[in-house]
PyMOL CGO cylinders between C-alpha atoms (Angstrom):
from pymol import cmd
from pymol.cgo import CYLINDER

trace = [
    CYLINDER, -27.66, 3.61, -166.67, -25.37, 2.67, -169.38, 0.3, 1, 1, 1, 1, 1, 1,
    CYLINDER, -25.37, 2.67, -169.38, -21.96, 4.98, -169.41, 0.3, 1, 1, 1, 1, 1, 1,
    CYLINDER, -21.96, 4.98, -169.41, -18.69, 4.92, -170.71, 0.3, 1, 1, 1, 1, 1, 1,
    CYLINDER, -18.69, 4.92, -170.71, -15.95, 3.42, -168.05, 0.3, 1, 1, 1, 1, 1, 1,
    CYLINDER, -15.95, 3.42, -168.05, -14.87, 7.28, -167.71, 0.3, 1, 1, 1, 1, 1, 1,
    CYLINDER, -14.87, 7.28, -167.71, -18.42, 8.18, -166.57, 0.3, 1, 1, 1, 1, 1, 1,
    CYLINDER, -18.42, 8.18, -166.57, -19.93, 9.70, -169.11, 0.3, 1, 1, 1, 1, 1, 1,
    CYLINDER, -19.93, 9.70, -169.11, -23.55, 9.16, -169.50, 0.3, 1, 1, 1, 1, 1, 1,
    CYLINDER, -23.55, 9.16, -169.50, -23.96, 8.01, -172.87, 0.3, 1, 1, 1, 1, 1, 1,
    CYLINDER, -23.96, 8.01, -172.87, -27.40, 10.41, -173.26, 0.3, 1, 1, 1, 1, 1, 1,
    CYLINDER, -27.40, 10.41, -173.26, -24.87, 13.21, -172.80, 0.3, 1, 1, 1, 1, 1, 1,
    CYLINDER, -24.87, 13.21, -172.80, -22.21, 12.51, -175.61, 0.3, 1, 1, 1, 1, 1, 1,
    CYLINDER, -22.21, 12.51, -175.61, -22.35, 14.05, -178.44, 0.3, 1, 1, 1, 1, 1, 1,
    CYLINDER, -22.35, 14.05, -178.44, -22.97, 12.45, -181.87, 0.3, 1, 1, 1, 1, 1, 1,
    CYLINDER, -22.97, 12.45, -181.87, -19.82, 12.24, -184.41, 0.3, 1, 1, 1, 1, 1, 1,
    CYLINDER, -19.82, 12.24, -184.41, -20.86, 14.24, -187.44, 0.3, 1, 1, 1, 1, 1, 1,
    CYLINDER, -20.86, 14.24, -187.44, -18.35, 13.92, -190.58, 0.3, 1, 1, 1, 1, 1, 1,
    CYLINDER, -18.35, 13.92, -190.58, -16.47, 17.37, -191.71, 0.3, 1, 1, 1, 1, 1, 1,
    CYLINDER, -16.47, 17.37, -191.71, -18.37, 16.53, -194.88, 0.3, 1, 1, 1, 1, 1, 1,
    CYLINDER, -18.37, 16.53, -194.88, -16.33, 20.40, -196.25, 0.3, 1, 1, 1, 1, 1, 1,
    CYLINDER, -16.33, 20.40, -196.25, -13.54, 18.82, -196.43, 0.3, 1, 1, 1, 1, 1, 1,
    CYLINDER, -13.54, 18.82, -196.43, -15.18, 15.88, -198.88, 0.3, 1, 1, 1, 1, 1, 1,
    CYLINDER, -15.18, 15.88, -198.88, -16.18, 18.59, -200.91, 0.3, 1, 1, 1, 1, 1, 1,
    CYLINDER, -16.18, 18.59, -200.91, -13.09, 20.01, -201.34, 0.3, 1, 1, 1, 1, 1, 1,
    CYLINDER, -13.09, 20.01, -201.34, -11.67, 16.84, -202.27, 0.3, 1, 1, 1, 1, 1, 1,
    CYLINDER, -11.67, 16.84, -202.27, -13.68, 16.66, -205.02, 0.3, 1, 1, 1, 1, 1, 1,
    CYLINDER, -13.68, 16.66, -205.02, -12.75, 19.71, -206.59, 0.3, 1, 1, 1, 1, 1, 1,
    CYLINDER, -12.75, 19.71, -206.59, -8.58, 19.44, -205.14, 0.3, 1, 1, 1, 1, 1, 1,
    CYLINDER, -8.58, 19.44, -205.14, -8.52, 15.54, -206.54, 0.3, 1, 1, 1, 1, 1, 1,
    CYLINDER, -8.52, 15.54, -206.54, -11.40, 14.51, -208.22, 0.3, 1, 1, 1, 1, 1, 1,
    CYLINDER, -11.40, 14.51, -208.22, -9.92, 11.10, -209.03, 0.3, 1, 1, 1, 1, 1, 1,
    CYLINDER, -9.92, 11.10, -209.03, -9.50, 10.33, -205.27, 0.3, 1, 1, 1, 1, 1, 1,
    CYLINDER, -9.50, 10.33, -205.27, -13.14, 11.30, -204.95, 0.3, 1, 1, 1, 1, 1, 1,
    CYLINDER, -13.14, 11.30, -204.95, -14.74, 9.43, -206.87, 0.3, 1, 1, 1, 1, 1, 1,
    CYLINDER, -14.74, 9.43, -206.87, -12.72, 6.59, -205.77, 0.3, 1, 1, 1, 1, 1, 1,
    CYLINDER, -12.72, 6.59, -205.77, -14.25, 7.36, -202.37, 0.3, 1, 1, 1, 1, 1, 1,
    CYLINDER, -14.25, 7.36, -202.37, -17.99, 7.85, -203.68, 0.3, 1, 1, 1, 1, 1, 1,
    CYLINDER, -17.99, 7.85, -203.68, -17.30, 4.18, -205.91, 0.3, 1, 1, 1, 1, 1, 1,
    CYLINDER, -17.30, 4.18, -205.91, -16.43, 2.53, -202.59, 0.3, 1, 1, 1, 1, 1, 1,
    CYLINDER, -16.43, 2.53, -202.59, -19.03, 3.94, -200.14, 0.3, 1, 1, 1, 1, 1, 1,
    CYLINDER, -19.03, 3.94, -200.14, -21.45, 2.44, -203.79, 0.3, 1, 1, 1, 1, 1, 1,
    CYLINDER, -21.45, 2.44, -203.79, -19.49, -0.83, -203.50, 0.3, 1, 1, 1, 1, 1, 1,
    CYLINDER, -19.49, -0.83, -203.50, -19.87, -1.16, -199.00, 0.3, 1, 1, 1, 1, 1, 1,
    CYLINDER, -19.87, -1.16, -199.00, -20.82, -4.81, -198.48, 0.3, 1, 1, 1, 1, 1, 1,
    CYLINDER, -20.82, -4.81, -198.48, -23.90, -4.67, -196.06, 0.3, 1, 1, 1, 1, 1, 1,
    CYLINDER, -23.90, -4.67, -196.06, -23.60, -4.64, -192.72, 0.3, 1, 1, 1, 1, 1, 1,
    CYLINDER, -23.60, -4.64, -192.72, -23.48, -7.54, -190.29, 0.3, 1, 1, 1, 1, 1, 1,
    CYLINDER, -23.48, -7.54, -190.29, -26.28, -8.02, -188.06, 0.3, 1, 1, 1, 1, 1, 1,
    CYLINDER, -26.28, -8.02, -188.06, -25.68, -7.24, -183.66, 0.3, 1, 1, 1, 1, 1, 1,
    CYLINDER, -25.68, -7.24, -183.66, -25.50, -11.73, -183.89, 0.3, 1, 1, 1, 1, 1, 1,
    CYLINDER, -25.50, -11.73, -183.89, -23.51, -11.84, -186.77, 0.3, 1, 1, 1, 1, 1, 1,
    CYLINDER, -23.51, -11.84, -186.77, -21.07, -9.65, -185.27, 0.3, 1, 1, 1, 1, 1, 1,
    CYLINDER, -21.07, -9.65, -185.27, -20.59, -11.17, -182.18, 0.3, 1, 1, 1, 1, 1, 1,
    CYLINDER, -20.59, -11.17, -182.18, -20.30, -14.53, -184.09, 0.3, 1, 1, 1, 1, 1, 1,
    CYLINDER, -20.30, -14.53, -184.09, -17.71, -12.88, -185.99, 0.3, 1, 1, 1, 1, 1, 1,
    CYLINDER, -17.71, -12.88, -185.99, -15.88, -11.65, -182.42, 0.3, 1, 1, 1, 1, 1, 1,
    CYLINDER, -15.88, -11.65, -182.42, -16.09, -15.08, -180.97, 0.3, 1, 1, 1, 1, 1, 1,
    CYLINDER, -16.09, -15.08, -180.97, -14.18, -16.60, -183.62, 0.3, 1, 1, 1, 1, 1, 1,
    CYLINDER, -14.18, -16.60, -183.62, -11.55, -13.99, -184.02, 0.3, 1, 1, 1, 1, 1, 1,
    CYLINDER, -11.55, -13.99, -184.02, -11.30, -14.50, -180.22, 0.3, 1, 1, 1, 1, 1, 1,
    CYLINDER, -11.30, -14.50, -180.22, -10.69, -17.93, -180.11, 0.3, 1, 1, 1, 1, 1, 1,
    CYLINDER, -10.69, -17.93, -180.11, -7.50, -18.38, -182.80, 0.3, 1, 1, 1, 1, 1, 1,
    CYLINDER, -7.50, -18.38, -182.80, -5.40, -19.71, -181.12, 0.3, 1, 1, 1, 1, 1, 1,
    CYLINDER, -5.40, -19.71, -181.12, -2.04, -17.82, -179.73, 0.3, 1, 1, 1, 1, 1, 1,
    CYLINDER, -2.04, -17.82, -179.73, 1.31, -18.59, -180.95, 0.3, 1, 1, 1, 1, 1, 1,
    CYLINDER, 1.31, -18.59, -180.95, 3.45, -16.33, -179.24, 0.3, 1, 1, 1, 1, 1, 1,
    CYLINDER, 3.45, -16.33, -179.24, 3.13, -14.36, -175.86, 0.3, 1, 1, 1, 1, 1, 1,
    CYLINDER, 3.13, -14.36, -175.86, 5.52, -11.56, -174.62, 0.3, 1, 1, 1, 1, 1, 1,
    CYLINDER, 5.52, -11.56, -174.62, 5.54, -10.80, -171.35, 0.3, 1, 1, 1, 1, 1, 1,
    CYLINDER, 5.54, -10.80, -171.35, 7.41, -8.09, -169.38, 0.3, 1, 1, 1, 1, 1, 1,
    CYLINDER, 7.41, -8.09, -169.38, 7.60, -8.46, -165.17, 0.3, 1, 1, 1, 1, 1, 1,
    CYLINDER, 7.60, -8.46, -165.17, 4.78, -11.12, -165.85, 0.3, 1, 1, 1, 1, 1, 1,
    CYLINDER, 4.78, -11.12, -165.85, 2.35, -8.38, -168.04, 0.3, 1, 1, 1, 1, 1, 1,
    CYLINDER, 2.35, -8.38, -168.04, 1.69, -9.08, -171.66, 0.3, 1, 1, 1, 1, 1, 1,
    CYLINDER, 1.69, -9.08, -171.66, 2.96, -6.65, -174.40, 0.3, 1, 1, 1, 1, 1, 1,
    CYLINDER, 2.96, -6.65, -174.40, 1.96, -8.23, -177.09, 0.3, 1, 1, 1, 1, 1, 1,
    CYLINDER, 1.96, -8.23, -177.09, 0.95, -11.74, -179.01, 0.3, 1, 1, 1, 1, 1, 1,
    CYLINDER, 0.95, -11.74, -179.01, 1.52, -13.02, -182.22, 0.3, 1, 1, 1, 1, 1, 1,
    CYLINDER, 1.52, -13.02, -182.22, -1.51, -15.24, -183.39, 0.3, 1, 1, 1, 1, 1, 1,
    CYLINDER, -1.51, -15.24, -183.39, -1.08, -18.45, -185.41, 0.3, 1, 1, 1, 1, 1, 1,
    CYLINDER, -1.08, -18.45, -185.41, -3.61, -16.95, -188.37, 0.3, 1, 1, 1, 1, 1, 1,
    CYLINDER, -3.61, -16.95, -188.37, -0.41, -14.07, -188.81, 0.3, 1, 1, 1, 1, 1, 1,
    CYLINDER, -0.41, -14.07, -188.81, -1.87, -11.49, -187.05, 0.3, 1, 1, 1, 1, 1, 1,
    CYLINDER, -1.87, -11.49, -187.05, -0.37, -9.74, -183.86, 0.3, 1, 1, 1, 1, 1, 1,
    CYLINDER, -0.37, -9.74, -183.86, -1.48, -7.34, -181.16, 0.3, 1, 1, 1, 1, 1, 1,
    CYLINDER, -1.48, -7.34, -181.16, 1.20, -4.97, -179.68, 0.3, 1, 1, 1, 1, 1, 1,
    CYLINDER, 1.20, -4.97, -179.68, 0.49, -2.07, -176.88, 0.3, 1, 1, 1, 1, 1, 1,
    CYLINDER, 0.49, -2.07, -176.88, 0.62, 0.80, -178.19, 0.3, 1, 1, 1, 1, 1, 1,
    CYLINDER, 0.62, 0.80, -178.19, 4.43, 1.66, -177.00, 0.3, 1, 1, 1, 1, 1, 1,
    CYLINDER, 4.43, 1.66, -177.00, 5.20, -1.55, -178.87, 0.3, 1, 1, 1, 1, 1, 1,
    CYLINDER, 5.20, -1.55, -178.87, 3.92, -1.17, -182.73, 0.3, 1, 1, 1, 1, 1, 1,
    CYLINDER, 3.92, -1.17, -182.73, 6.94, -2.12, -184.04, 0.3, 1, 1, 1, 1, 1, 1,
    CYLINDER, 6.94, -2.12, -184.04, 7.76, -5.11, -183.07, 0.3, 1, 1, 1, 1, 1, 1,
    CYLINDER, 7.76, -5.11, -183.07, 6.99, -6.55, -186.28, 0.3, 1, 1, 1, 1, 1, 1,
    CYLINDER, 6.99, -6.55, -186.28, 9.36, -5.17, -188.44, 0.3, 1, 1, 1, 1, 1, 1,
    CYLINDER, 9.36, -5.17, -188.44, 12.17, -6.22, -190.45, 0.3, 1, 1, 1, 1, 1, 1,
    CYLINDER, 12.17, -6.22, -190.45, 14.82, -3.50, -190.07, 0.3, 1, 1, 1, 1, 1, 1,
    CYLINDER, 14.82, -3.50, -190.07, 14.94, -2.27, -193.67, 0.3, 1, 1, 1, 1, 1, 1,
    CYLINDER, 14.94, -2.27, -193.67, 12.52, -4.29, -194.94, 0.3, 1, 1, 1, 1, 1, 1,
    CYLINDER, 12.52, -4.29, -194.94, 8.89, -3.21, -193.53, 0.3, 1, 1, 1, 1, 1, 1,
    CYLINDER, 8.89, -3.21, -193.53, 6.86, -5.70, -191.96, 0.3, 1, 1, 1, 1, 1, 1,
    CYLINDER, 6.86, -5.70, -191.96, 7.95, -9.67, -190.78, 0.3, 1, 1, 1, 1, 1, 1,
    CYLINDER, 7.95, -9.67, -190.78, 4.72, -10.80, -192.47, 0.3, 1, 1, 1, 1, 1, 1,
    CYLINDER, 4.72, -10.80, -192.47, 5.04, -9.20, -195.54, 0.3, 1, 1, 1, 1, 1, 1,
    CYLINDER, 5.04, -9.20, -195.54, 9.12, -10.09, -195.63, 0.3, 1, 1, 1, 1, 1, 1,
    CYLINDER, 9.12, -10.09, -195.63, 8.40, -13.59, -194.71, 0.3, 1, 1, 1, 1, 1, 1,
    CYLINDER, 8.40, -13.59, -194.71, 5.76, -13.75, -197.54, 0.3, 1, 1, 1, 1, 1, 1,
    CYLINDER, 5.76, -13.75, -197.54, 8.07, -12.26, -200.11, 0.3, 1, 1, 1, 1, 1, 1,
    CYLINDER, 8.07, -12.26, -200.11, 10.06, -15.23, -199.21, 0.3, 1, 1, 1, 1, 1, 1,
    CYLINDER, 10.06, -15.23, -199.21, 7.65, -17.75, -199.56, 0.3, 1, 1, 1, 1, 1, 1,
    CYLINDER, 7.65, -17.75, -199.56, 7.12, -18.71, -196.36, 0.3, 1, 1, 1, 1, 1, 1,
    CYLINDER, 7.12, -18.71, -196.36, 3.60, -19.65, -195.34, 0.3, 1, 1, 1, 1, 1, 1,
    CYLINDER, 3.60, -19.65, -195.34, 1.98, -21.64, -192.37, 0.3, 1, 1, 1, 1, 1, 1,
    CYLINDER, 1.98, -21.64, -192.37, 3.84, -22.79, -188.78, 0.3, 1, 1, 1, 1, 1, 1,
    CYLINDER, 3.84, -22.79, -188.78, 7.72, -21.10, -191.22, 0.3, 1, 1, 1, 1, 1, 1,
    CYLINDER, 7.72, -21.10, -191.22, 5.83, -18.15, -191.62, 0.3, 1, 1, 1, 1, 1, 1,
    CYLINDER, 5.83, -18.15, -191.62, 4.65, -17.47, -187.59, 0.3, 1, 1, 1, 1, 1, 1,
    CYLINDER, 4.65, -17.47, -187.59, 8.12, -18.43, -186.41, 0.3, 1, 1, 1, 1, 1, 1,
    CYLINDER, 8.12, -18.43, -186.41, 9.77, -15.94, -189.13, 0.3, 1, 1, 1, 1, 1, 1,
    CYLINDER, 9.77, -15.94, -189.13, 7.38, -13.05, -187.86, 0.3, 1, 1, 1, 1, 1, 1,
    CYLINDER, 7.38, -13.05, -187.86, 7.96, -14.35, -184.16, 0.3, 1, 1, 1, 1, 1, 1,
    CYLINDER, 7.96, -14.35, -184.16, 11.87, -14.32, -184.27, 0.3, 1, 1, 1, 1, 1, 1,
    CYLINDER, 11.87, -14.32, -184.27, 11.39, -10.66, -186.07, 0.3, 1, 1, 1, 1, 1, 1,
    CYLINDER, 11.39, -10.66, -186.07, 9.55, -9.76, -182.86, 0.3, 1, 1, 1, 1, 1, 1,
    CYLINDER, 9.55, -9.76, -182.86, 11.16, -11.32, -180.16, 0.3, 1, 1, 1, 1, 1, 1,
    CYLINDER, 11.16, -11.32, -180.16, 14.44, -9.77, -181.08, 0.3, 1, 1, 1, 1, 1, 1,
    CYLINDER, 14.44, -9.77, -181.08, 12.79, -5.99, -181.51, 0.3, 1, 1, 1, 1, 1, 1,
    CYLINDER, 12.79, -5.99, -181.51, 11.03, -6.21, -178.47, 0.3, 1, 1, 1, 1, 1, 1,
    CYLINDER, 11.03, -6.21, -178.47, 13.95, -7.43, -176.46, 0.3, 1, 1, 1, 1, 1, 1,
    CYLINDER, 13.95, -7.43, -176.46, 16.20, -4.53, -177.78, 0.3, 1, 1, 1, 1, 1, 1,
    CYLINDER, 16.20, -4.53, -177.78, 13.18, -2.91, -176.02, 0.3, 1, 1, 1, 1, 1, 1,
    CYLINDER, 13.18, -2.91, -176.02, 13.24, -4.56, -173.30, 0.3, 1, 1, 1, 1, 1, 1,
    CYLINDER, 13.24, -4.56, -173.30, 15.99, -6.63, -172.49, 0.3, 1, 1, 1, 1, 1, 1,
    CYLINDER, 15.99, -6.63, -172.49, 16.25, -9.13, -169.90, 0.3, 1, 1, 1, 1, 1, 1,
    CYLINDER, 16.25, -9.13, -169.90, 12.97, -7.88, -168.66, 0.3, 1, 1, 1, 1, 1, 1,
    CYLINDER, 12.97, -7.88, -168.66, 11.45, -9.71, -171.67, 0.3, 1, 1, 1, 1, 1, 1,
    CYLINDER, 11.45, -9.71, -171.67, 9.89, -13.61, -171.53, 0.3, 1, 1, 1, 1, 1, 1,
    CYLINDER, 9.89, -13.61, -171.53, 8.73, -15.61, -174.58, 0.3, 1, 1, 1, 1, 1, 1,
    CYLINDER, 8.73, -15.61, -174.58, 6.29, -18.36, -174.86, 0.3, 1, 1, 1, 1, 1, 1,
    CYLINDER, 6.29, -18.36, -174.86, 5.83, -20.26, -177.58, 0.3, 1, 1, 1, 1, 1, 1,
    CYLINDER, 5.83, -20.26, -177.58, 3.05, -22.77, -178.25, 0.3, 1, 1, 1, 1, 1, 1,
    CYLINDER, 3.05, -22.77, -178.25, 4.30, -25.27, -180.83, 0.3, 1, 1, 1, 1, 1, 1,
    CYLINDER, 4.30, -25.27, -180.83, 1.03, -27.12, -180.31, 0.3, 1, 1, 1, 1, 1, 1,
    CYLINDER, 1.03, -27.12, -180.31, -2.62, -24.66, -181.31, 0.3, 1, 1, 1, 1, 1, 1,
    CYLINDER, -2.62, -24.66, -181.31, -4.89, -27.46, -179.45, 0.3, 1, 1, 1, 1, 1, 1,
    CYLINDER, -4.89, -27.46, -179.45, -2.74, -26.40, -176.09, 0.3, 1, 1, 1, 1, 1, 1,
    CYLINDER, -2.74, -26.40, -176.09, -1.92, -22.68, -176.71, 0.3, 1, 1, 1, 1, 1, 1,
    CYLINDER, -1.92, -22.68, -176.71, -4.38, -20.18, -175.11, 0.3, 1, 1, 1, 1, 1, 1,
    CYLINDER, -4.38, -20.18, -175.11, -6.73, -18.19, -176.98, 0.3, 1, 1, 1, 1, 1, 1,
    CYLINDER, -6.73, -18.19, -176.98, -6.40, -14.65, -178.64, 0.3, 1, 1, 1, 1, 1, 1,
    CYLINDER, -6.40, -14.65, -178.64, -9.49, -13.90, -175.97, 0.3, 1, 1, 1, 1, 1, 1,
    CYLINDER, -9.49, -13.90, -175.97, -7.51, -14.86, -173.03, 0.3, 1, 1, 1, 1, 1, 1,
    CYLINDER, -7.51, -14.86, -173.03, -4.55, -13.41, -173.79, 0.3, 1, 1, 1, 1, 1, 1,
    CYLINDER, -4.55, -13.41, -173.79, -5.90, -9.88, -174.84, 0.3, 1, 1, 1, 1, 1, 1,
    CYLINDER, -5.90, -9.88, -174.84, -8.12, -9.80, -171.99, 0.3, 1, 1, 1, 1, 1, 1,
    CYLINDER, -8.12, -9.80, -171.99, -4.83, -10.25, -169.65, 0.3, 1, 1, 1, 1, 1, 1,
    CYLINDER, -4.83, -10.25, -169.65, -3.55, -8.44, -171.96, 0.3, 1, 1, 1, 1, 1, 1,
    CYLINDER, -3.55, -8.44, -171.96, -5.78, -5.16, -171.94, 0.3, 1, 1, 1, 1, 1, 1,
    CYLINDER, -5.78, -5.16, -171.94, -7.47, -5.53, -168.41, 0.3, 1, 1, 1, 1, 1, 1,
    CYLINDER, -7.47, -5.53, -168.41, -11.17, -6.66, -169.85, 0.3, 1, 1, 1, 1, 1, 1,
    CYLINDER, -11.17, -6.66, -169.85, -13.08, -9.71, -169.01, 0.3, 1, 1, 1, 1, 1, 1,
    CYLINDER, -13.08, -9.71, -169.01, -14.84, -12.21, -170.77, 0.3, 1, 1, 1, 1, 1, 1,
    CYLINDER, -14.84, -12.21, -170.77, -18.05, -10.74, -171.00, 0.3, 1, 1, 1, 1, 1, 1,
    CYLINDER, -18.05, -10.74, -171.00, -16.58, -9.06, -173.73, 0.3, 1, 1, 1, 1, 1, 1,
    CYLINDER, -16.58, -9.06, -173.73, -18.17, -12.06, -175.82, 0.3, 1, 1, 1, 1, 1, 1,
    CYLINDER, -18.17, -12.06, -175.82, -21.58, -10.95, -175.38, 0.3, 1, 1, 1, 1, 1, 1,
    CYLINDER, -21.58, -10.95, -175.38, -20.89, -7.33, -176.47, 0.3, 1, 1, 1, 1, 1, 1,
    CYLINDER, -20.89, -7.33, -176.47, -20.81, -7.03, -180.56, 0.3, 1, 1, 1, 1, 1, 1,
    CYLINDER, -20.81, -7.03, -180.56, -18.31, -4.45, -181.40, 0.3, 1, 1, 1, 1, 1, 1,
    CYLINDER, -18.31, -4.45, -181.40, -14.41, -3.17, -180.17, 0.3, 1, 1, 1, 1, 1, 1,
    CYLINDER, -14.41, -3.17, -180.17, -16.68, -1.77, -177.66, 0.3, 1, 1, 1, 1, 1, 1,
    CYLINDER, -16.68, -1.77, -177.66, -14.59, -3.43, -174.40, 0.3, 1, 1, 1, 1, 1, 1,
    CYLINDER, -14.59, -3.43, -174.40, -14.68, 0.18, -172.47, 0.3, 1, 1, 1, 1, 1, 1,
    CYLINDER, -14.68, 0.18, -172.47, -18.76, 0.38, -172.82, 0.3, 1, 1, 1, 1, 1, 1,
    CYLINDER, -18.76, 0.38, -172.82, -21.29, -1.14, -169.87, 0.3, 1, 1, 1, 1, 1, 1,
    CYLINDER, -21.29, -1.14, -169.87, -24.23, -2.16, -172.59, 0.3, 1, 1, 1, 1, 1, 1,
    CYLINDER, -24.23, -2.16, -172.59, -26.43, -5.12, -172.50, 0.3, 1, 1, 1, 1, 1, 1,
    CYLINDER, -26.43, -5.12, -172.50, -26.80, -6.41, -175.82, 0.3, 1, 1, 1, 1, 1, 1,
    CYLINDER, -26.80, -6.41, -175.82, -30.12, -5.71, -176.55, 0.3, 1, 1, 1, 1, 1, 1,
    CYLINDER, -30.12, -5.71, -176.55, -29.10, -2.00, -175.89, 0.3, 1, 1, 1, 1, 1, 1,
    CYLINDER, -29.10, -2.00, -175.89, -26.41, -2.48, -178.18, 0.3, 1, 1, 1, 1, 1, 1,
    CYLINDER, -26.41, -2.48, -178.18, -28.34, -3.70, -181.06, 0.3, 1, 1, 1, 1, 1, 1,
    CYLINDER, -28.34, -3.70, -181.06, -30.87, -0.54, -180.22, 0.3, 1, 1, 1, 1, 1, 1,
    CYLINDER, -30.87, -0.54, -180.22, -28.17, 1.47, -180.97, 0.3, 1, 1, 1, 1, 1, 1,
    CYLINDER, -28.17, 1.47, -180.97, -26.28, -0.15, -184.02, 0.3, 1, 1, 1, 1, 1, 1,
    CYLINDER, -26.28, -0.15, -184.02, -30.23, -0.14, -185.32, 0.3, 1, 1, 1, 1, 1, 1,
    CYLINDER, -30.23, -0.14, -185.32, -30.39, 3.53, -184.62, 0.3, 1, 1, 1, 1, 1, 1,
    CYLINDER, -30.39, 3.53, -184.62, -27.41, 4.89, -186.70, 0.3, 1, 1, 1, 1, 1, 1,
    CYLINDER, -27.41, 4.89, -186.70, -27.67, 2.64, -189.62, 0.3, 1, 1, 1, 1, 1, 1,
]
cmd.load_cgo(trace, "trace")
């Protein structure tokens, strides 16, 4: 039986339905917002296909990491050497520039791009989170992308999931679902 990890039977959840009131009152409380909204659900691109998807996962997974944070040996977050980073939850600011917003915007603004512009957002981070943190904090750095670890790996040690993450399309790391399940169900709602 599939099921979410917290054990319930995915027969038994219930379906998601939009407030679609509240649209409606949109339209008459800002009309300009709404049809922005109605020009954009026009304008959707179409949507990827279950192997598409996963294609699309198993690339983003594999960038490789520039920066790991550890505290007592457990990873807090990652910076990634395409400019994006992953934080826990307790840790989503770690990327910005007192005053200034965020290290990647700030570093852009600057015109810093490239290998400047990951150590810029990476020395913005390392000094937030070890206000945070402190001594309990360790760094790792990987100077070289064909011997730094993947954004995979380190999110999977990261979050507690395990690599057969790759074969589920989706941010669906919590679900039990073959793929041929999954693709039932993408096909279902679309």
């Amino acid at each position: 039986m599939t099921t979410i990890q917290s054990g319930i039977p995915l027969a038994e959840a219930r379906e998601i339905k939009p407030q679609l009131h509240r649209l409606n009152d949109l339209k008459e409380t800002d009309p300009e917002r709404w049809e922005m909204m109605q020009r954009a659900l026009q304008t959707r691109p179409e949507e990827l296909s279950a192997t598409e998807r996963a294609a699309q996962i198993a690339k983003q997974r594999a960038v490789p990491v520039h920066t790991v944070y550890r505290v007592n040996g457990e990873v807090v977050a990652l910076h990634q050497t395409n400019g994006w980073s992953t934080t826990k939850n307790a840790d989503s600011s770690a990327r910005i520039v007192p005053g200034q917003g965020d290290a990647d915007k700030v570093g852009r603004e600057l015109g810093l791009t490239g290998d400047a512009l990951n150590d810029f957002v990476a020395t913005h981070m390392t000094a937030n989170l070890k206000k945070k943190y402190g001594a309990a904090l360790t760094v790792e750095t990987y100077p070289n992308a064909a011997t730094a670890p993947s954004v995979g790996e380190v999110q999977d040690e990261m979050f507690g999931i395990t690599s057969h993450r790759d074969t589920v399309p989706g941010r669906m790391s919590r679900v039990a679902m073959d793929t041929e399940s999954w693709a039932a169900l993408l096909d279902r709602y679309r």
